[in-house]
C-alpha positions in Angstrom: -29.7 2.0 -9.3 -26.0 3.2 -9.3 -24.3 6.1 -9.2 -20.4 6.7 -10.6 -18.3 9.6 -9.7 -14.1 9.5 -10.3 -12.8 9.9 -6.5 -11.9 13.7 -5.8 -13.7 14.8 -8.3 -17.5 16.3 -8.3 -20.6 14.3 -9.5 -21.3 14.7 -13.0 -24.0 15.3 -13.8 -24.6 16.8 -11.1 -27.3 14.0 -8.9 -30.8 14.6 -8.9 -32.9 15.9 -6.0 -33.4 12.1 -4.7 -30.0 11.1 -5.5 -28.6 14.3 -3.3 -31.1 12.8 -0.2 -29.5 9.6 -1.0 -26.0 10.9 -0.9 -26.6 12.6 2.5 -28.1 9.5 4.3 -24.9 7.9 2.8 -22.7 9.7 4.0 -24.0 9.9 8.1 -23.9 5.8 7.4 -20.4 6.1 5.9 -18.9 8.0 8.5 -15.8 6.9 11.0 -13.5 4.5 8.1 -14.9 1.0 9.0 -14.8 0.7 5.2 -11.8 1.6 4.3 -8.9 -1.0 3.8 -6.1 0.3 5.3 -2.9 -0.3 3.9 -0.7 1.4 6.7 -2.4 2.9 10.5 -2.6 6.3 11.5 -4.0 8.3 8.7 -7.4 10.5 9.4 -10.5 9.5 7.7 -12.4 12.1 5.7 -15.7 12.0 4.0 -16.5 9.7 1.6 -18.8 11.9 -0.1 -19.5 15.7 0.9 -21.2 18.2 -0.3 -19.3 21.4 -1.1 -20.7 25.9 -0.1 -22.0 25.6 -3.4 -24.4 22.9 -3.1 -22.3 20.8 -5.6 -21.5 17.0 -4.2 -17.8 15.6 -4.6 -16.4 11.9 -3.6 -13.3 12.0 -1.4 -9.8 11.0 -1.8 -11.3 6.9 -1.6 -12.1 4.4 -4.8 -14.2 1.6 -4.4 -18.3 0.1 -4.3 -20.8 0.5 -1.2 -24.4 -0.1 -1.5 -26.9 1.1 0.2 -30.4 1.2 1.1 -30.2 -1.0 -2.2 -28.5 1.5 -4.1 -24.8 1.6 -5.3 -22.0 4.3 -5.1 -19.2 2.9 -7.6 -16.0 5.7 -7.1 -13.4 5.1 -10.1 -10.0 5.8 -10.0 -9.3 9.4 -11.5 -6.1 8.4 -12.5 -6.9 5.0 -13.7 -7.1 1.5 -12.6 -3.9 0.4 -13.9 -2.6 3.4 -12.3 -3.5 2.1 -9.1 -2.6 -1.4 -9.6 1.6 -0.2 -10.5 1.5 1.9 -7.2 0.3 -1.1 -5.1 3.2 -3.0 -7.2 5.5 -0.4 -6.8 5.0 0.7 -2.7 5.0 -3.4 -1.7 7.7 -4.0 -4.3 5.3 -7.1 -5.8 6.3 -8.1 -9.5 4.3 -7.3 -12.0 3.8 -10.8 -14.5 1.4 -11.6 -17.3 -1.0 -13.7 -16.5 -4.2 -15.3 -18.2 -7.4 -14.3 -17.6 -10.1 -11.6 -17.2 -11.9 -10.1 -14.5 -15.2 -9.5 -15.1 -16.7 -5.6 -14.8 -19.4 -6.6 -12.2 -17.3 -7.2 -9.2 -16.3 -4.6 -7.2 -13.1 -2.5 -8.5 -11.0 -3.2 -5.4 -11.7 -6.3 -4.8 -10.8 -7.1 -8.9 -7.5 -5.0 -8.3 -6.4 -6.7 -5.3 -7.0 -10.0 -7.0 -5.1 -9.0 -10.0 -2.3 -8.0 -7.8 -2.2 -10.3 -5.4 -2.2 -13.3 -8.5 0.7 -11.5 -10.3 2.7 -11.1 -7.3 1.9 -15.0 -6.1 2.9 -16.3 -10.0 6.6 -14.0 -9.3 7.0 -15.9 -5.8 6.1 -19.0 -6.8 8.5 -19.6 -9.6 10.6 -22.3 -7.3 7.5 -23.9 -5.6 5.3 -23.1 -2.9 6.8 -21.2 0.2 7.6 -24.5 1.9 9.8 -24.4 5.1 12.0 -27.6 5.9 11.2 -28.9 9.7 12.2 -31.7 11.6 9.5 -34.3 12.4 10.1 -36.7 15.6 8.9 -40.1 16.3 9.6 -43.2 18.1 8.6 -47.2 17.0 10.6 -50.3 16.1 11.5 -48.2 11.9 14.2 -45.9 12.2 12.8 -42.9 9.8 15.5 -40.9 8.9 18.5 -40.2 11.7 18.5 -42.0 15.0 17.5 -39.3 17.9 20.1 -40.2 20.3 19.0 -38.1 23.2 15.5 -39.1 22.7 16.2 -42.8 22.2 18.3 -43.2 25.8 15.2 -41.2 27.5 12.9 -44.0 25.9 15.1 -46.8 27.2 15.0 -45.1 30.3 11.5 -45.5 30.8 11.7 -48.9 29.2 9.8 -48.1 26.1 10.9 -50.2 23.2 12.1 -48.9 20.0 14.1 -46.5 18.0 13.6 -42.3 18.0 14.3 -40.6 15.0 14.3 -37.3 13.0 13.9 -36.5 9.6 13.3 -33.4 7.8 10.3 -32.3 5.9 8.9 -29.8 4.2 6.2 -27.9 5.7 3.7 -25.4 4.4 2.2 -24.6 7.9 3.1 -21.2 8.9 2.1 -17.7 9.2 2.8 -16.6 5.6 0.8 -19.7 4.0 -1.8 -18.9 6.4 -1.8 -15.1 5.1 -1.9 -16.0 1.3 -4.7 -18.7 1.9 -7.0 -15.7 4.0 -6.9 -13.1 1.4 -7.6 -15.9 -1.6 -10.7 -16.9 0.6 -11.7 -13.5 1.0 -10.9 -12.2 -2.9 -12.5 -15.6 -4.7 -15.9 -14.9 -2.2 -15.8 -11.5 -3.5 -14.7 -11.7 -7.1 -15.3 -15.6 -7.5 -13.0 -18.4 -8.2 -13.1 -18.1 -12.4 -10.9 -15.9 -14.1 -8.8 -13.6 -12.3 -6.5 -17.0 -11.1 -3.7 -17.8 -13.2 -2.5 -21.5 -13.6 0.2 -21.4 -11.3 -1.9 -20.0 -8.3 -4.4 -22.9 -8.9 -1.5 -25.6 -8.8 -0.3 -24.3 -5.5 -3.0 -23.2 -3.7 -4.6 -26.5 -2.7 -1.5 -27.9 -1.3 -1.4 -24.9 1.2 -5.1 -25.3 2.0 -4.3 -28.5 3.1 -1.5 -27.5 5.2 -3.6 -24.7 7.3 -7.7 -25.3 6.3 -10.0 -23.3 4.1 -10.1 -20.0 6.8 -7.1 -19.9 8.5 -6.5 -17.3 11.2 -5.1 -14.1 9.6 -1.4 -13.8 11.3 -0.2 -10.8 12.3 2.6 -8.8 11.0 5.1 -10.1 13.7 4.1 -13.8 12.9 4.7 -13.6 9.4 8.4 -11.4 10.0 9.4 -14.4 12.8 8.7 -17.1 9.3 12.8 -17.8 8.1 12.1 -17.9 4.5 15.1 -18.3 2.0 16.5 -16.5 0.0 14.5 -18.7 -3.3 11.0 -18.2 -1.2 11.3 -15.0 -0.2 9.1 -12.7 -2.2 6.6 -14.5 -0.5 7.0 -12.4 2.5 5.4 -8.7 1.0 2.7 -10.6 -1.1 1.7 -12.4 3.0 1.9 -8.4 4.5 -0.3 -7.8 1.7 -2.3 -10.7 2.0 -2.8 -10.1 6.0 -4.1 -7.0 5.4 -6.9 -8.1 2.7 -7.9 -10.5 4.7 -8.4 -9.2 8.0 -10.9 -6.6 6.0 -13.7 -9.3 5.9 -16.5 -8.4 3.1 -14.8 -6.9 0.3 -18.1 -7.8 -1.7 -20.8 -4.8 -2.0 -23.2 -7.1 -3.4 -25.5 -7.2 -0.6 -27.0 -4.3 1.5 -29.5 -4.4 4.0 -31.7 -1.2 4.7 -30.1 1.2 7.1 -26.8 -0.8 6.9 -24.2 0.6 4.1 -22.0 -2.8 3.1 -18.5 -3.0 0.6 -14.7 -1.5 0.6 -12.9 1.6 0.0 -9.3 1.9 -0.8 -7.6 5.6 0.1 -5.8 6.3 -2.8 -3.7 9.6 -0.8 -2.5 6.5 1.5 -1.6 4.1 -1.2 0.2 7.5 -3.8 1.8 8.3 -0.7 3.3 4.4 0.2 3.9 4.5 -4.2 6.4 7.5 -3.6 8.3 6.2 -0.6 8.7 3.0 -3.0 10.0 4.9 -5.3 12.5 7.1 -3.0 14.1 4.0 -2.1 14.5 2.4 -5.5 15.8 5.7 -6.5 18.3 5.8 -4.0 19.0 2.4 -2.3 22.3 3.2 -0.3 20.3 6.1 1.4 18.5 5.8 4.8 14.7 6.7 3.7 12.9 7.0 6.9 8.7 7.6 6.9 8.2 10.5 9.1 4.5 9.4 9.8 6.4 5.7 11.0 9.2 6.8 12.6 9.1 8.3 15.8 12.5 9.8 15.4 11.5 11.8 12.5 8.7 13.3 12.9 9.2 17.3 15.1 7.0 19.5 16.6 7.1 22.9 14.6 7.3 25.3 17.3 8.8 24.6 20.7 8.6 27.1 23.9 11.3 28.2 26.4 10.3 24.7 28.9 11.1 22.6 25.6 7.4 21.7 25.0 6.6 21.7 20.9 3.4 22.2 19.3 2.7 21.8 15.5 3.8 18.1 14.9 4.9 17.8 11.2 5.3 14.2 9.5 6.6 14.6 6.3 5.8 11.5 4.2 10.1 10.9 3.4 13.2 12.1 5.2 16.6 10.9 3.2 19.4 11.1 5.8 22.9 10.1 5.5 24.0 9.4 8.9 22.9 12.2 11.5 23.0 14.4 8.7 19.2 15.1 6.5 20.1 15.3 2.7 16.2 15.7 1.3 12.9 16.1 2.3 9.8 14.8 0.4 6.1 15.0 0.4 3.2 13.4 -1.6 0.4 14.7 -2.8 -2.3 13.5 -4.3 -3.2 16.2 -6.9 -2.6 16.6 -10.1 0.3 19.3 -10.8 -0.9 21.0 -13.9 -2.4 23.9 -14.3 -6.3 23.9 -13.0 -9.3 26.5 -13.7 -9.8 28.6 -10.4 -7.2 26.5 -8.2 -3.8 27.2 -7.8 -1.3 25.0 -8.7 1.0 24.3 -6.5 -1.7 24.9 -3.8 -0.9 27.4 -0.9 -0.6 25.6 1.9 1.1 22.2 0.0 4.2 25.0 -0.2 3.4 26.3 3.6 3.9 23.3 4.4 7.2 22.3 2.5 8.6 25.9 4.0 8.0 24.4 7.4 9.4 21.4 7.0 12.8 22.6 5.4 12.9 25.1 7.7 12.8 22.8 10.8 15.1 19.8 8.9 17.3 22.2 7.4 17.4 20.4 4.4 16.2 20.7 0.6 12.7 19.5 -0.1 10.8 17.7 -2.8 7.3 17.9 -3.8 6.1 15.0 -5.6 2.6 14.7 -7.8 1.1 11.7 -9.3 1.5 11.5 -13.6 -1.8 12.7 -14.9 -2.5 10.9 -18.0 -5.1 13.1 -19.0 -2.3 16.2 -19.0 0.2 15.5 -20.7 3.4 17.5 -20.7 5.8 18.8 -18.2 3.9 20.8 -15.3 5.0 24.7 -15.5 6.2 24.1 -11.4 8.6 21.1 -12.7 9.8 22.5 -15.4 10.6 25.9 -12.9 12.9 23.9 -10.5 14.6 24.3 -8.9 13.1 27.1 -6.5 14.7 28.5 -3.8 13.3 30.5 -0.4 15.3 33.7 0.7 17.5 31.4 3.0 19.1 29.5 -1.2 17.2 26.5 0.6 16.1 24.7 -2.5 12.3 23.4 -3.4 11.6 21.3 -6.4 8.7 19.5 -8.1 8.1 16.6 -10.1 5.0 14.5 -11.0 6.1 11.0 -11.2 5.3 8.4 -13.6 3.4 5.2 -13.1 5.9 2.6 -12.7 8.5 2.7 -9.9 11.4 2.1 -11.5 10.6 5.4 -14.4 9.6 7.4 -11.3 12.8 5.9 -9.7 14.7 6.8 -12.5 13.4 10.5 -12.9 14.5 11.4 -9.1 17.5 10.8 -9.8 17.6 13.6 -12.4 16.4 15.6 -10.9 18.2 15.2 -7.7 22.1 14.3 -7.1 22.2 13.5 -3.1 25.5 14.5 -1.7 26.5 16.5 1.5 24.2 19.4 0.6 21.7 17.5 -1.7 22.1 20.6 -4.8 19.2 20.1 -6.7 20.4 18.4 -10.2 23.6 20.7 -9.5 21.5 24.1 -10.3 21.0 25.6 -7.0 24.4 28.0 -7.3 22.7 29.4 -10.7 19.4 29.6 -8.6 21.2 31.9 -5.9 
C-alpha cells in the first residue's frame, strides 16, 4: 500500500486511523537524516513526517520514496518535478539538453530526477569526447615508442640493461572525475535500470570509462576530483563528477525493498537544494560581484549580539552576502515558501522579516528576500509588488519570487536591483524615504 502527500504540505485526505499508527512508527524509524542526500553539509535535519497540535499529519521540507514495514511513503514535489530538475541545473550550473527517452513512473522520483539530470548534463560535457586526460606512458625494450627517454636510457645502460627508454603520450580516462561519473551511473541504472532514461551519447561513452576504472570504482572525494587538470574543451565535466560524487556515495537510492523494522530509500531536501538554486542565480545575475555563502564561509557568517569581553551569541548565516571589496552591497535569503497570500498564515511570515532586520542590521547593508515561483499562483505577490520597503534606519528590504530557470531568475534580480556603492533598490529607495 502507498501513501502520497506533496512535501510541506498536510496529508490529504487526511490518513486513516492505521495509516496515522503507520506514520508514527515511520517517523521514530526515519529519524536522524541517514536518508537524506545531501547536496551541501551542515544543514539541521527535521522530520520527515510530523504530526501537527491539531492532530493533522504534514510531510517535511524532503521529496522522495521510503518503504516501510512493506508500506510506501511517496512525497512529491509541491512545486513540481521539473521545478526541481531546473534548480539542480541551475545551482550546479549543468546544461539542460534534450534527450531521448522516458523514465518510467515506478521508480523512485529522485532517483528518476537525478538520472535525468545527470544524462543531460553528461550529453552537454560530452560533446568533444569523453573527459580523457593526455599522460605520458614509460617503457624500456629494443622499439623505441614514441621519444627516446634520455635520462632513463643512460640509467639503463648503467646497469647494463639492453635497450631503448621511451615516452609517449596517451590519453587516459583513469582519474577521479571518470571514477565519479561511472559511481553515480552504477548507483542510478541499479535504481532506475539501464533502459530509458540513457541517452545515445552516454551509452557510447560510458563503456570506454568503465574499462578505464571497473564497474564500482571508489567514489573520489571533492579534493580528488578539483586536483584532475581538465581543459578548457572537457571541463564541464567537473560539476556533473561533484554531482556524481555525491549520488554515489548515497548507496541505495532504490526504495523497492524493505525489511520489517528497517525503513529503506532516499530523500532529497528541497529548502537545501531552493536555497543552492538562489545562490546560482545570484551569481549569474551578477558575475563581477564577490557572492560569498554565509553558511560556507567562515568570514561571513556573525554572531548577533556580542558582550563587553568580545564574546557573540546569535550566529546568523544568511544564505548570500554580495560584497564589493571590504565593502557589503546586498544581503539575501531563501526561503522555501510560497510568497502569495495564504489562508490563516502570514505572508511574509514574522520571523522570515525578524530575521532579514537582523541581518541588515548587523551587515549594514540592503537585503533581499527571495521565494520560489509558485505555478499554482500566478501573478505578482502583493510583498514584490510593494518593494521596495524600508526600516526606520531608509535601510531598504525587497522581495521577489524567482522563476524556474536561472538565467529568468537571473535576469529578474537584476531589475529589481542595480548594485552600486549603496546597492539602491532598482533606484527607488530616495522616493521610499
Amino acid at each position: 500500500m502507498t501513501l502520497s502527500v506533496r512535501d510541506c504540505s498536510p496529508f490529504a485526505p487526511a490518513p486513516s486511523a492505521a495509516d496515522a499508527a503507520w506514520l508514527s512508527r515511520l517517523a521514530l524509524a526515519s529519524r536522524g537524516g541517514d536518508l537524506v542526500l545531501r547536496l551541501e553539509q551542515g544543514r539541521e535535519d527535521e522530520p520527515v513526517v510530523r504530526c501537527d497540535e491539531f492532530g493533522s499529519w504534514w510531510a517535511g521540507r524532503y521529496v522522495g520514496s521510503l518503504t516501510f514495514e512493506g508500506r510506501r511513503l511517496d512525497i512529491l514535489p509541491r512545486f513540481g518535478e521539473e521545478t526541481l530538475r531546473v534548480w539542480i541545473a541551475g545551482a550546479f550550473n549543468l546544461a539542460l539538453v534534450d534527450t531521448p527517452g522516458r523514465l518510467g513512473g515506478d521508480d523512485s522520483f529522485v532517483a528518476r530526477l537525478l538520472a535525468a539530470v545527470c544524462s543531460r548534463a553528461f550529453v552537454a560535457a560530452a560533446r568533444h569526447g569523453a573527459p580523457a586526460l593526455r599522460a605520458d606512458v614509460r617503457e624500456g625494450g629494443l622499439t623505441v615508442r614514441g621519444r627516446i627517454d634520455v635520462p632513463a636510457t643512460v640509467r639503463l645502460r648503467a646497469f647494463q640493461v639492453p635497450g631503448v627508454a621511451s615516452v609517449r603520450r596517451e590519453k587516459s580516462l583513469d582519474h577521479a572525475v571518470t571514477a565519479a561519473i561511472v559511481a553515480a551511473w552504477a548507483e542510478l541504472s541499479q535504481a532506475v535500470g539501464h533502459g530509458g532514461w540513457l541517452p545515445d551519447r552516454l551509452g557510447e561513452i560510458v563503456p570506454h570509462m568503465v574499462a578505464a576504472v571497473g564497474v564500482r570504482p571508489r567514489v573520489p572525494t571533492r579534493e580528488e576530483i578539483d586536483r584532475v587538470r581538465l581543459t578548457p574543451i572537457t571541463a564541464g565535466f567537473r560539476p556533473l563528477a561533484e554531482l556524481s560524487a555525491r549520488i554515489a556515495a548515497r548507496r541505495g537510492l532504490s526504495p523497492r525493498s524493505s525489511d520489517d523494522g528497517e525503513c529503506k530509500g532516499v530523500l532529497l531536501d528541497v529548502a537545501e537544494l531552493s536555497e543552492l538554486y538562489v545562490l546560482g542565480a545570484i551569481r549569474r545575475a551578477w558575475p563581477d560581484a564577490d557572492v560569498l555563502h554565509g553558511a560556507r564561509e567562515a568570514g561571513e557568517s556573525r554572531p548577533l549580539l556580542r558582550n563587553a569581553s568580545g564574546h557573540g551569541l546569535g550566529t546568523m548565516k544568511p544564505d548570500a552576502v554580495i560584497r564589493e571589496g571590504e565593502r557589503v552591497l546586498l544581503v539575501a535569503d531563501a526561503k522555501y515558501k510560497t510568497l502569495q497570500p495564504a489562508v490563516r498564515v502570514a505572508v511574509p511570515q514574522r520571523e522570515d522579516l525578524y530575521q532579514m532586520a537582523a541581518y541588515l542590521g548587523r551587515w549594514g547593508a540592503a537585503g533581499i528576500l527571495l521565494y520560489p515561483e509558485d505555478p499554482a499562483a500566478p501573478g505578482t505577490p502583493p510583498a514584490e509588488a510593494g518593494s521596495p520597503w524600508v526600516l526606520a534606519d531608509g535601510t531598504a528590504v525587497a522581495f521577489a519570487a524567482l522563476p524556474a530557470g536561472v538565467d529568468a531568475a537571473a535576469a529578474k534580480l537584476r531589475g529589481i536591483v542595480r548594485l552600486t556603492s549603496r546597492s539602491s533598490l532598482n533606484g527607488r529607495l530616495a522616493a521610499c524615504g
